[in-house]
MIDOLO-839796 format. One record per residue (C-alpha): x, y, z. Coordinates in steps of 0.02 Angstrom, whole numbers. Layout:
N
+--------+--------+--------+
!      u !      v !      w !
+--------+--------+--------+
!      X !      Y !      Z !
...
+--------+--------+--------+
! end
This chain:
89
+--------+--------+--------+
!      u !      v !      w !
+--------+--------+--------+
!   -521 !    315 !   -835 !
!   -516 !    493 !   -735 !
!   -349 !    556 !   -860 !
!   -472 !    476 !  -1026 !
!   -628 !    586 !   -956 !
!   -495 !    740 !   -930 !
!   -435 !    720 !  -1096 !
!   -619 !    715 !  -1163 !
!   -686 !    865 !  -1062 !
!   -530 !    967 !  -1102 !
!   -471 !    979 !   -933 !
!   -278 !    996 !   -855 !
!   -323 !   1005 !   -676 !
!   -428 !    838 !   -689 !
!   -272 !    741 !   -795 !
!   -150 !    798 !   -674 !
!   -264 !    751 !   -539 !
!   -287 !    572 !   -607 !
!    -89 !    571 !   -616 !
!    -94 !    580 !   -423 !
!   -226 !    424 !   -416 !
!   -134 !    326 !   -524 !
!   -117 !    142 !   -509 !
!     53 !    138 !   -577 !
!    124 !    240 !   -453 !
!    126 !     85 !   -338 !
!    248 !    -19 !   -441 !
!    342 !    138 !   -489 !
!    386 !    159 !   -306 !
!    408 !    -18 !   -301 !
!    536 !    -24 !   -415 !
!    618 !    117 !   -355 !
!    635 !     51 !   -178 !
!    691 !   -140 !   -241 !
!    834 !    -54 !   -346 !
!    895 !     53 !   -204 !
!    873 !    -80 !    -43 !
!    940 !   -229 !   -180 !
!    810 !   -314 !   -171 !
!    775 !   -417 !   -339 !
!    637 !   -511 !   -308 !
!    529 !   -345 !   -261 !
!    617 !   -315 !   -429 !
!    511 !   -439 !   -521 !
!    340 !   -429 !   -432 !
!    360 !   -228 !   -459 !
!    399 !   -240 !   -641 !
!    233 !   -386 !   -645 !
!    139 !   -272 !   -561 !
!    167 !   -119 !   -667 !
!    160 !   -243 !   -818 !
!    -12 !   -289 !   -762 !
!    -59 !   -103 !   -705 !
!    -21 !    -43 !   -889 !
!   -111 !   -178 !   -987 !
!   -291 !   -140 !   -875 !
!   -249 !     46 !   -884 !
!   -236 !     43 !  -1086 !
!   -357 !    -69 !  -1100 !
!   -500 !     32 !   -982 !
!   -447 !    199 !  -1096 !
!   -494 !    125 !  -1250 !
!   -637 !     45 !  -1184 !
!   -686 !    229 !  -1113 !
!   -639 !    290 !  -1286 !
!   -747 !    173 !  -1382 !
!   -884 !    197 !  -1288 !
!   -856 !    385 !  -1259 !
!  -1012 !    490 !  -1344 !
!   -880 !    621 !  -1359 !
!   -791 !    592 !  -1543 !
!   -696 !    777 !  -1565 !
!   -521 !    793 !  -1508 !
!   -484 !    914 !  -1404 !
!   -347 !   1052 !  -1381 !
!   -260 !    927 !  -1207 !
!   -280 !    790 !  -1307 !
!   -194 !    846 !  -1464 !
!    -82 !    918 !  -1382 !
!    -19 !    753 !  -1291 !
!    -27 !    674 !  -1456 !
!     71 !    758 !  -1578 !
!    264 !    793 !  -1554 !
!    281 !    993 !  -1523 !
!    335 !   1083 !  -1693 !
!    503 !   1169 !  -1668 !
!    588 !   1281 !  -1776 !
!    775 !   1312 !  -1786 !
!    845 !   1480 !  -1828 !
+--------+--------+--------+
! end
């Protein structure tokens, strides 16, 4: 909800912020840990976890988007949403 409102209001300091209060970081580390101690069953409950995490975390932006009065895109959020134009010389 915090990186949606960032996105809205234009601002990098408030999406990078919301990257540090992330609930996926939890199962991120999980995984993480499981693969390096070997354990697989911290494995699973990690990858559930972050499973879970991901469905409520898309499902709470476009809930936020929906019901967002703000309907322009802005500059951070086009810019996360369109692949970079390169040119080769």
């Amino acid at each position: 909800m915090i990186a949606s409102l960032g996105l809205n209001i234009n601002s990098t300091a408030v999406i990078i912020g919301a990257m540090f209060i992330s609930p996926l970081m939890g199962p991120i580390i999980g995984m993480g840990l499981s693969v390096g101690i070997r354990d697989f069953e911290l494995l699973k409950q990690s990858l559930k976890n972050y499973g879970v995490a991901t469905l409520i975390s898309v499902l709470t932006a476009t809930l936020y988007f929906l019901l967002s009065p703000l309907s322009e895109a802005r500059s951070e959020l086009l810019a996360r949403t369109s692949p970079p134009s390169t040119t080769c010389s």
